[in-house]
N, C-alpha and C positions, 0 to 999 in steps of 0.2 A: 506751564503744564509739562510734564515731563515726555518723554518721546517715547518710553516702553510701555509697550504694551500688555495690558492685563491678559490674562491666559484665565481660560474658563478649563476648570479641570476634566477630565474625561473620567465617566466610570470607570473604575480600577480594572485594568488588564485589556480595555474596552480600545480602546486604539490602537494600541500594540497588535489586536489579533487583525483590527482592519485595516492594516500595513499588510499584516503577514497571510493574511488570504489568498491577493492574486497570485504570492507566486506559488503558495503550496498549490492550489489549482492547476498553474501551468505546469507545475511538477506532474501531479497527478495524470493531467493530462498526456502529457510528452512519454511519461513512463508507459500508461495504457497504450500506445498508439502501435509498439510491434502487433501485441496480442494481437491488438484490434485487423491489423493488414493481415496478421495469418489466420485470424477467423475469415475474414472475406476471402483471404487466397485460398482457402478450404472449399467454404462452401462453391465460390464460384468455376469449383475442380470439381464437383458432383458431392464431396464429400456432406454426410448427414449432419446437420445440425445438433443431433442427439448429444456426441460428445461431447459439446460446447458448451452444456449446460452444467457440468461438476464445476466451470471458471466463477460464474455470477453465485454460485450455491456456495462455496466455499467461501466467497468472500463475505456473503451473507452470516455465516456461518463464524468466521474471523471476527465481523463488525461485531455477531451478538455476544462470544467470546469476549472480547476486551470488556465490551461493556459494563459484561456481567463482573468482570475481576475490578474494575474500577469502583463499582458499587459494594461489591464487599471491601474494596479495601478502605472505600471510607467506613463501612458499619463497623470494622473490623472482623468480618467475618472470612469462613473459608475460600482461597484464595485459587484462581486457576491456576496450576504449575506454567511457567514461561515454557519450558517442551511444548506443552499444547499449543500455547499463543503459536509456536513456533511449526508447530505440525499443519495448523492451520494457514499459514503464511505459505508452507511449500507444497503442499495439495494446491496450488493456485485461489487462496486466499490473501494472497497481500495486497491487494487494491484496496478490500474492506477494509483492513489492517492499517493502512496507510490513513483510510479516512478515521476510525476510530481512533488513532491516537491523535489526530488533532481536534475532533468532534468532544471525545472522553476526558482531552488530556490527558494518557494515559501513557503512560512507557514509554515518553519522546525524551526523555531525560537523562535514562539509565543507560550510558554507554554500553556495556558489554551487550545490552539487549540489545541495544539500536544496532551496535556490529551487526552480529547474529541477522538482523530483521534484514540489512542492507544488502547483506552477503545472500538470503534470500532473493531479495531482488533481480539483486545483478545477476544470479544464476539462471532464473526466469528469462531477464531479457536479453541473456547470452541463448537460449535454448529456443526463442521466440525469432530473434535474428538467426539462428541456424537456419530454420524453417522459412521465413522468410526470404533471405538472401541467397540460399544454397539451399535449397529447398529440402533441409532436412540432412543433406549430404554430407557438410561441413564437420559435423562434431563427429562422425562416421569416420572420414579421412583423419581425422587429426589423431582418435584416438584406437582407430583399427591396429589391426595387425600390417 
């Protein structure tokens, strides 16, 4: 009998995505977690809650976005311009964003997008760590008069 073993194949893409779960999750995760301490550093300053709700609406808003440009672009139908994907991302949608292109598979491919989407990001959680760490103060000092 020979020593190797049979391998039972996996539905197609079907493994690969459940390798790549845990860490887009802790991704997701680690990136959410400024927002999340200067939402609490907010509210637990008196500040209202009200504001708080354009962050979860936009991302909402982002997820239904890709969506929809995912599905026309298999029908080949009309398409969302990337601007909006992108308008969407910095209104504080890119958490949705984030989840839609690996829920859609959608625009995780296209370098110059992903720039674009990243560079989003990191502006976000440079602006989120301002607030948090320097409570707002930092990007003030650095780029005052």
């Amino acid at each position: 009998m020979s020593r190797e073993r049979t391998r039972q194949a996996a539905p197609r893409g079907r493994a690969v995505d459940d390798r790549r779960r845990g860490p887009k999750v802790a991704l997701l995760l680690a990136l959410c977690t400024l927002p999340a301490m200067g939402v609490a550093q907010a509210v637990l300053a008196g500040a209202s809650p009200l504001w708080l709700a354009p962050y979860p609406l936009a991302s909402l808003i982002a997820f239904g976005l890709y969506w929809h440009d995912k599905r026309r672009a298999l029908t080949q139908g009309w398409r969302i311009p990337e601007k909006y994907l992108h308008l969407s991302e910095l209104l504080g949608g890119w958490p949705g964003a984030l989840v839609a292109q690996q829920v859609c598979r959608h625009k995780t491919r296209k370098v110059p997008f992903q720039v674009v989407f990243w560079a989003i990001v990191l502006l976000h959680q440079i602006i989120w760590c301002d607030r948090v760490v320097f409570a707002g103060q930092g990007l003030v000092r650095l780029l005052g008069p």
